[in-house]
C-alpha positions as CSV (number, residue, x, y, z in Angstrom):
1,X,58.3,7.7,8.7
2,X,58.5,11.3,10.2
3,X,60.2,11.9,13.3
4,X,59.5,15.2,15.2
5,X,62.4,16.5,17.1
6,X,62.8,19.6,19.8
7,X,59.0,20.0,19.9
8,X,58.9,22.5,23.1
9,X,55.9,25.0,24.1
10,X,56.6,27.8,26.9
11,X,55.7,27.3,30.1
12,X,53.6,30.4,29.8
13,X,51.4,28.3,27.0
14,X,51.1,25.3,28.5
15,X,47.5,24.1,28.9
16,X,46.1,26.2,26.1
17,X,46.3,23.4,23.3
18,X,49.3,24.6,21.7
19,X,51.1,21.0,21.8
20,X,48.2,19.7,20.6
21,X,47.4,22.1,17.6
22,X,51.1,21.8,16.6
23,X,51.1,17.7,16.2
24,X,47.3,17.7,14.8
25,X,49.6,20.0,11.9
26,X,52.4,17.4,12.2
27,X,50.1,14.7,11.4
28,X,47.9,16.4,9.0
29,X,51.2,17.0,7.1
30,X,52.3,13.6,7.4
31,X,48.9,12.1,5.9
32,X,49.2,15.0,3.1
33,X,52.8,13.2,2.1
34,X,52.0,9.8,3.2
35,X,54.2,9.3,5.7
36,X,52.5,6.5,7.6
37,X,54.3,7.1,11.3
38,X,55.1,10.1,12.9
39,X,57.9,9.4,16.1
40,X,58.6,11.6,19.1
41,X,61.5,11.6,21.2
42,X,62.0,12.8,25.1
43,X,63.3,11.9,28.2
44,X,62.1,8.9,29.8
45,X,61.5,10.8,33.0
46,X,59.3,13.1,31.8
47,X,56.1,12.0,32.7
48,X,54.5,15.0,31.6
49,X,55.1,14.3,28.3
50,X,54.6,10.6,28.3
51,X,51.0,11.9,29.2
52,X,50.7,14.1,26.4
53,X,52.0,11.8,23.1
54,X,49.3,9.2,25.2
55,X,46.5,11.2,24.8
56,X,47.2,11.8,21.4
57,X,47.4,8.1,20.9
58,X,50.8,7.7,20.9
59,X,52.1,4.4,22.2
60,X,56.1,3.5,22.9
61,X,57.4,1.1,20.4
62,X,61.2,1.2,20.9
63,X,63.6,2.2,23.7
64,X,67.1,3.7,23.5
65,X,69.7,3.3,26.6
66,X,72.7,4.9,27.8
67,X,75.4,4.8,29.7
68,X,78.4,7.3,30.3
69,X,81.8,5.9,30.5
């Protein structure tokens, strides 16, 4: 398994297929060292990015919750 962490593209680059060129690499390096599942993490809120891991083909699998003292 590979998890991608603090994946972030400018606001500037957004819509130009940055995001998606970086996790084509992500998963073209996972394949290369056969590492069957690449994970994501982000807010739950974030719809925007929900969106994107989506269209990708990304589907949730597991869910963390929180709660401050």
């Amino acid at each position: 398994m590979g998890y991608l962490e603090g994946k972030v593209v400018a606001v500037t680059g957004a819509g130009r297929g940055i995001g998606r060129a970086l996790m084509v690499s992500v998963e073209t390096a996972a394949h290369r060292h056969a590492i069957d599942t690449v994970q994501v993490d982000f807010w739950s809120f974030n719809e925007e990015a929900q969106a994107f891991y989506r269209r990708l083909g990304f589907v949730p699998f597991s869910a963390r919750w929180g709660k401050r003292p």
